[in-house]
LOMIKE-515223 format. One record per residue (C-alpha): x, y, z; residue number from 1; residue in one letter. Coordinates in steps of 0.05 Angstrom, whole numbers, plus 5000, padded with zeros to 4 digits. Example, Ala and Ser with C-alpha at 12.3 -4.5 7.8 and 13.67 -1.06 7.14 Angstrom:
! residues 2
    xx    yy    zz    k  r
  5246  4910  5156    1  a
  5273  4979  5143    2  s
***
This chain:
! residues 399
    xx    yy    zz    k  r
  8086  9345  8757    1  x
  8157  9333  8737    2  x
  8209  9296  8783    3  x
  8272  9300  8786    4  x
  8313  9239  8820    5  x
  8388  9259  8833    6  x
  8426  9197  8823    7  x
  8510  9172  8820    8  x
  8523  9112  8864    9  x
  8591  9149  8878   10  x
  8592  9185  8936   11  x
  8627  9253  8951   12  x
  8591  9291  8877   13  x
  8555  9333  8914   14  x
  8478  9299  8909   15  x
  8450  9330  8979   16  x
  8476  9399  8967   17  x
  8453  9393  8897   18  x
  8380  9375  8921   19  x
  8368  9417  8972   20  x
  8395  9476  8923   21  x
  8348  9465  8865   22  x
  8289  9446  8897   23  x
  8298  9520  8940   24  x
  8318  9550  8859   25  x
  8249  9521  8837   26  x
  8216  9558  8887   27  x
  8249  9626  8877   28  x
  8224  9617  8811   29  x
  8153  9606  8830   30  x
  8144  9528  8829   31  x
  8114  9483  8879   32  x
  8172  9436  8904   33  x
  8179  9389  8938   34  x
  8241  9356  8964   35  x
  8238  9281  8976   36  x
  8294  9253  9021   37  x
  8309  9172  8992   38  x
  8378  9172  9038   39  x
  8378  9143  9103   40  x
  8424  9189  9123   41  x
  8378  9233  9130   42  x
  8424  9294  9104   43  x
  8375  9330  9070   44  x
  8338  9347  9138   45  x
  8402  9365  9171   46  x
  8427  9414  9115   47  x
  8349  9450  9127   48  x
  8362  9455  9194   49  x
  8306  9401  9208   50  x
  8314  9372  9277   51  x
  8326  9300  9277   52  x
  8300  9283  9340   53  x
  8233  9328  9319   54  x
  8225  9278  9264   55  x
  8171  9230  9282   56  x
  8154  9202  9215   57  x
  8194  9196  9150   58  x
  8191  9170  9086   59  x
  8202  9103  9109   60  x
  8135  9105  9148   61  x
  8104  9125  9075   62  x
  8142  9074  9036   63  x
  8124  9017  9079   64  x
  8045  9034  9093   65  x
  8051  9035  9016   66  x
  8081  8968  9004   67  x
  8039  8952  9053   68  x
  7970  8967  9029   69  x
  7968  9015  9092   70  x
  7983  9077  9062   71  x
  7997  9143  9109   72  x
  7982  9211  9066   73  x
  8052  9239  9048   74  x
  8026  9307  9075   75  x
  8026  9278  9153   76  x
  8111  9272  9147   77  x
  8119  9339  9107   78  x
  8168  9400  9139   79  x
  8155  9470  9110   80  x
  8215  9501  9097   81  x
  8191  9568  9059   82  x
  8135  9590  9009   83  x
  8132  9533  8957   84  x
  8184  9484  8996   85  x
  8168  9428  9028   86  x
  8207  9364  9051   87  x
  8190  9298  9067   88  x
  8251  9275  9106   89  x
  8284  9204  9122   90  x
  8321  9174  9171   91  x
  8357  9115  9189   92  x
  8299  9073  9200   93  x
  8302  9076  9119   94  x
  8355  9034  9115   95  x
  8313  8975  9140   96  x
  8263  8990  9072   97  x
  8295  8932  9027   98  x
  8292  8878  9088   99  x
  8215  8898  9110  100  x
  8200  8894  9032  101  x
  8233  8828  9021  102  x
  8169  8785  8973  103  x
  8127  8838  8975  104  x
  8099  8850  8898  105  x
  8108  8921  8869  106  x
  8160  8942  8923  107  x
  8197  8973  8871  108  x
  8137  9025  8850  109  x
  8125  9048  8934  110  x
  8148  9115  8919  111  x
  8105  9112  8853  112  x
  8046  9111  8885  113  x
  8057  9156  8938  114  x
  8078  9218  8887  115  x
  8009  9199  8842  116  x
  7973  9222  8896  117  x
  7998  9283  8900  118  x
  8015  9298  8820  119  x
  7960  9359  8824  120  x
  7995  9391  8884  121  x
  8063  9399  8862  122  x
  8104  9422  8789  123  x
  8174  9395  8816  124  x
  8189  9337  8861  125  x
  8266  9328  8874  126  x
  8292  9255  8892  127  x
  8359  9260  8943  128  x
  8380  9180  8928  129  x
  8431  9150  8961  130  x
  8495  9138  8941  131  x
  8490  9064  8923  132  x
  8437  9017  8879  133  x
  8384  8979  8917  134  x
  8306  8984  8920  135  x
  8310  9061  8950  136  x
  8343  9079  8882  137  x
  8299  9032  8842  138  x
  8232  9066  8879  139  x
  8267  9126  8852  140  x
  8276  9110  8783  141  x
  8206  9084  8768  142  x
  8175  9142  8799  143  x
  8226  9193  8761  144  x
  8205  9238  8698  145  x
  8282  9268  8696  146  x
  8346  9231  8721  147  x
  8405  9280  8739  148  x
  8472  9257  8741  149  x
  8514  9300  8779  150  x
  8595  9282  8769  151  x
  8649  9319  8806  152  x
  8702  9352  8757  153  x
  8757  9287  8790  154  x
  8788  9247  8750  155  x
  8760  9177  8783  156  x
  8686  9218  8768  157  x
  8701  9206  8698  158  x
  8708  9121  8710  159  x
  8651  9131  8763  160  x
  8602  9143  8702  161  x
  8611  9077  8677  162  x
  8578  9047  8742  163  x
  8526  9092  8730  164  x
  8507  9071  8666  165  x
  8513  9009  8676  166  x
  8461  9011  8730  167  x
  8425  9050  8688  168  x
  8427  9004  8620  169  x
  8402  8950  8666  170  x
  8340  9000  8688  171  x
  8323  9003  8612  172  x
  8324  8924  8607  173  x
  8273  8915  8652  174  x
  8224  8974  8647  175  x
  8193  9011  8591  176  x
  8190  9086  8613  177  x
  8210  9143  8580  178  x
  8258  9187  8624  179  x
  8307  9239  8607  180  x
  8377  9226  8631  181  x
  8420  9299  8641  182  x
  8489  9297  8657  183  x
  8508  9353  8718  184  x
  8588  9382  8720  185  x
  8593  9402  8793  186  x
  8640  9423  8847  187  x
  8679  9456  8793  188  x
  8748  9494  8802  189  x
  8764  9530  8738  190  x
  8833  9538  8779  191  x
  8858  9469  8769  192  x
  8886  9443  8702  193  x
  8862  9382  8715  194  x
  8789  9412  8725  195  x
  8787  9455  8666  196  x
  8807  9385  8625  197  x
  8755  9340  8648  198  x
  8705  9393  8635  199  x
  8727  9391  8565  200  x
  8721  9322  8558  201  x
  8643  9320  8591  202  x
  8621  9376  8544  203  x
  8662  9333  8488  204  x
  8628  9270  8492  205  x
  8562  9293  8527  206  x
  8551  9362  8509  207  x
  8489  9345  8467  208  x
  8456  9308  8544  209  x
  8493  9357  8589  210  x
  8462  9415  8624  211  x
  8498  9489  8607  212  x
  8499  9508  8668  213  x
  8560  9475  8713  214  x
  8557  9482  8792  215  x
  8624  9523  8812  216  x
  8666  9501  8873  217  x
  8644  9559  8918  218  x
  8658  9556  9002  219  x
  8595  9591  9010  220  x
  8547  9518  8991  221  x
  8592  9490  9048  222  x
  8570  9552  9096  223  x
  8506  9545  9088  224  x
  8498  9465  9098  225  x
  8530  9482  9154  226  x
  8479  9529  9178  227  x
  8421  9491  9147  228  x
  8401  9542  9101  229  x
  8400  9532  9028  230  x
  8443  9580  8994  231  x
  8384  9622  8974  232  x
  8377  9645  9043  233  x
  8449  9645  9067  234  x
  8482  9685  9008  235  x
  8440  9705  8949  236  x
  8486  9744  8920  237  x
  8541  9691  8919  238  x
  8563  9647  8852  239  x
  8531  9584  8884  240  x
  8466  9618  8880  241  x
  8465  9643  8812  242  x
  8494  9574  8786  243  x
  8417  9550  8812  244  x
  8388  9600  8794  245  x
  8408  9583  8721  246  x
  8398  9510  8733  247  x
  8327  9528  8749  248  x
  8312  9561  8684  249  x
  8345  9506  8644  250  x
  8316  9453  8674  251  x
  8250  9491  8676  252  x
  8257  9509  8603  253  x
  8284  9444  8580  254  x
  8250  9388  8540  255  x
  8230  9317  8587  256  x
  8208  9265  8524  257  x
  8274  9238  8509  258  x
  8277  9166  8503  259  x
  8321  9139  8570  260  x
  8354  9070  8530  261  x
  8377  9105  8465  262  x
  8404  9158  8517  263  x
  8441  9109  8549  264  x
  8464  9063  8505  265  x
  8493  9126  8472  266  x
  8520  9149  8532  267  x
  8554  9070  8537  268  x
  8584  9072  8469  269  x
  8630  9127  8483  270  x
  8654  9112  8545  271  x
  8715  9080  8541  272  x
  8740  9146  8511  273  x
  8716  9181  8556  274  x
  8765  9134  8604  275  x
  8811  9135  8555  276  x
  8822  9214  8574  277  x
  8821  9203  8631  278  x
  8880  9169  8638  279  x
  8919  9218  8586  280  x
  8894  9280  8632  281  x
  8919  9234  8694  282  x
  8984  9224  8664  283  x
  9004  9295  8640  284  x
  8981  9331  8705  285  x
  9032  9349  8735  286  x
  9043  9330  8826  287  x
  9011  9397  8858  288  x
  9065  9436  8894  289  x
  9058  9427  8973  290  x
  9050  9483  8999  291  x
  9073  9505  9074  292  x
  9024  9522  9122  293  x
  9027  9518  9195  294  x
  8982  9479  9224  295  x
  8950  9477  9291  296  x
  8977  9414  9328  297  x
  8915  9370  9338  298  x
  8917  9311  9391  299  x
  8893  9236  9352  300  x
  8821  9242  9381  301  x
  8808  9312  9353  302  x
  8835  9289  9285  303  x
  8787  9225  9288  304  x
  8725  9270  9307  305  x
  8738  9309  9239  306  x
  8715  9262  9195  307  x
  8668  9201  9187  308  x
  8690  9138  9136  309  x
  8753  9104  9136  310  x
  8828  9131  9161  311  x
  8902  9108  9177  312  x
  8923  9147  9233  313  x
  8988  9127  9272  314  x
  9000  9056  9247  315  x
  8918  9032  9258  316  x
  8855  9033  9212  317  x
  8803  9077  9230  318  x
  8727  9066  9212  319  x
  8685  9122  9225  320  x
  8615  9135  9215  321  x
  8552  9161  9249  322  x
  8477  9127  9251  323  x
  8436  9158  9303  324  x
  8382  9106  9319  325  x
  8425  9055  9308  326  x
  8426  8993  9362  327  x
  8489  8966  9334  328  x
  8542  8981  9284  329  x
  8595  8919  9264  330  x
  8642  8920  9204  331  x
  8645  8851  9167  332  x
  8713  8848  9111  333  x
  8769  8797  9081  334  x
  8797  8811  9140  335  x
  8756  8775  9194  336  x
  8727  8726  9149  337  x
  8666  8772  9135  338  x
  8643  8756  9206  339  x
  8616  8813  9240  340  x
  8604  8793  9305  341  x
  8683  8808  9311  342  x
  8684  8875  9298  343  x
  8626  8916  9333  344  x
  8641  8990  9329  345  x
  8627  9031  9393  346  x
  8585  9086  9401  347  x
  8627  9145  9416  348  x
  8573  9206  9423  349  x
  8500  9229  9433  350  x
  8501  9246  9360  351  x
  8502  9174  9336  352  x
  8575  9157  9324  353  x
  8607  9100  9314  354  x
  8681  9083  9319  355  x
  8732  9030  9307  356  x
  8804  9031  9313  357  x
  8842  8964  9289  358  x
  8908  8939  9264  359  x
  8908  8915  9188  360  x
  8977  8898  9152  361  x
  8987  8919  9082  362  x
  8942  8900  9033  363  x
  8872  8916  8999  364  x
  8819  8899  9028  365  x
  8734  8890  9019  366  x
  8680  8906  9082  367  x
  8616  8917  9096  368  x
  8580  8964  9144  369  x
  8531  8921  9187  370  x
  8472  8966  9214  371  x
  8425  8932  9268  372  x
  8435  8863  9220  373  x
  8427  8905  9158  374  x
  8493  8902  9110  375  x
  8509  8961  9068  376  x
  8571  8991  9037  377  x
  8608  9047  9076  378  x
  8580  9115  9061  379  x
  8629  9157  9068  380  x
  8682  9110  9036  381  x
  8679  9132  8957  382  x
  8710  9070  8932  383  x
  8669  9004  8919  384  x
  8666  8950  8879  385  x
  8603  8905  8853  386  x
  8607  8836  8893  387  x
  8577  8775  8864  388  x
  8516  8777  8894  389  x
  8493  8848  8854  390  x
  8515  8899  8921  391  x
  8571  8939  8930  392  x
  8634  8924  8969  393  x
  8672  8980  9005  394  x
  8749  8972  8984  395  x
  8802  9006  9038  396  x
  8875  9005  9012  397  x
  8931  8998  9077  398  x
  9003  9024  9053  399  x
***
């Protein structure tokens, strides 16, 4: 059985849609997949059309009877989603993993043990992780044959990698296990300069630990999350579907014994040029042109129910985000003296979201989601920053 774990700590690359669109590839081509949701976002359920409230048990029942010594058979928490597709979902309940762990021995090998039993019953396992580094990415690692990297053609994609390997580097410091590490380009426009460029630079630098196959920008992967279909059902005759297609074969066809440290300290040695470009391609792209469209005139509370992360909108800061079985969201930054009992966000719909609307003068600042007494970075905010104790920081920018 070989398993996949689809890892960047930077959000917004395109992990979920990734997932859910091999593991469906994998079985087109004939494999027994399975999909294994390690976000507690839950997004891989809601992109398969999976209904939340439906989901009983998740892999954080699994995870825990396994830490526990109390293990629950994967196959009770399983959805079928077609011939050869299966997925064991999450929710937000996961997020409260790392706390319920806290001195338990072997937390980090949960996962592990829950895939052995099952390594007769499957050829591909796919790991959605989450977008940040903790013991839900760790449970992923040490249970991963394959590690995919999957890096939007952006230009801050290009710095994202060094967080990456870092994290990484740090794996390969503290266990011995041979893993192949496979760079992704996704969400590519070949319409854009800057696009085209950065591709370059990947294949430059990586093309000897880079798949061939690169995941166009195409509308129709966005239709189909939307519908909860994978793309194999929605539009099989689309370019999304063929780009999977082809990642299927190559991954299927590709070799898994490469040594993970000499891959990444590699990978580390050329980095800096690789931000090094970066910066040239930043500099000698040109503004893009605004272009004039009318738009439809939107009153303040439809703009705000557009979007989930953080927003200034008419002279305020807006934090945004949704967590369905949540009890209580607060929002703990530099600027209320990291206390979060002064900032509780309000629950603004049955579908679990949670809103905040407060004045902040100029300045950068650093916050933390707090989720029923559990802190984590923002999820939908892209940029963070490594605190000192080993987490990440959210960072919001007020002009």
């Amino acid at each position: 059985m070989r398993t996949i774990a689809v890892i960047n700590q930077k959000g917004g690359c395109g992990k979920t849609t990734i997932s859910i669109n091999l593991a469906a590839a994998l079985a087109t081509k004939g494999k027994q997949t399975l999909l294994v949701d390690m976000d507690p976002q839950g997004h891989c359920a809601v992109g398969l059309a999976v209904p939340e409230e439906q989901i009983e048990q998740s892999t954080y029942d699994v995870l825990i009877g396994a830490g526990r010594g109390e293990p629950m058979r994967l196959r009770e928490i399983l959805w079928q989603i077609s011939d050869r597709f299966e997925l064991a979902p999450s929710n937000i309940d996961l997020a409260a993993f790392e706390q319920q762990m806290g001195g338990v021995d072997n937390r980090e090998n949960c996962l592990r043990k829950v895939l052995d039993e099952i390594q007769d019953e499957y050829d591909y396992v796919v790991i959605d992780c989450p977008p940040s580094v903790g013991l839900l990415t760790f449970n992923a690692l040490r249970a991963a044959t394959d590690v995919m990297v999957p890096v939007e053609m952006g230009y801050f994609s290009l710095h994202g990698l060094s967080r990456q390997l870092e994290t990484l580097t740090a794996f390969c410091e503290q266990c011995k296990q041979n893993i192949n590490v496979t760079v992704l380009a996704s969400m590519y426009d070949i319409r854009t300069k800057m696009g085209r460029e950065i591709l370059a630079e990947l294949k430059k630098h990586f093309s000897e630990r880079m798949f061939k196959t690169v995941v166009n920008f195409n509308t129709k992967l966005k239709e189909a999350a939307s519908l909860g279909q994978p793309i194999c059902e929605y539009d099989p005759s689309c370019k999304g579907f063929k780009d999977f297609l082809s990642l299927a074969d190559e991954l299927i066809g590709s070799d898994t014994q490469i040594h993970r440290a000499n891959l990444v300290n590699s990978l580390q040695a050329k980095l800096d040029k690789i931000s090094a470009s970066a910066d040239e391609l930043l500099a000698d792209t040109p503004a893009p042109k605004p272009q004039k469209q009318q738009q439809p005139i939107v009153s303040c509370d439809e703009k705000l129910a557009d979007f989930y992360g953080v927003r200034q909108l008419d002279g305020h800061v807006v934090f945004s985000t949704i967590y369905p079985r949540a009890q209580q969201v607060q929002i703990a930054g530099d600027f209320n003296e990291w206390k979060p009992e002064n900032a509780a966000l309000d629950r603004v719909d049955e579908k679990g979201k949670w809103q905040l609307t407060m004045p902040l003068n100029k300045g950068l600042y650093r916050y933390r989601l707090v989720v029923d007494g559990q802190w984590q970075q923002d999820p939908y905010n892209d940029w963070i920053e490594m605190n000192p104790f080993g987490e990440f920081n959210s960072v919001l920018n007020v002009e």
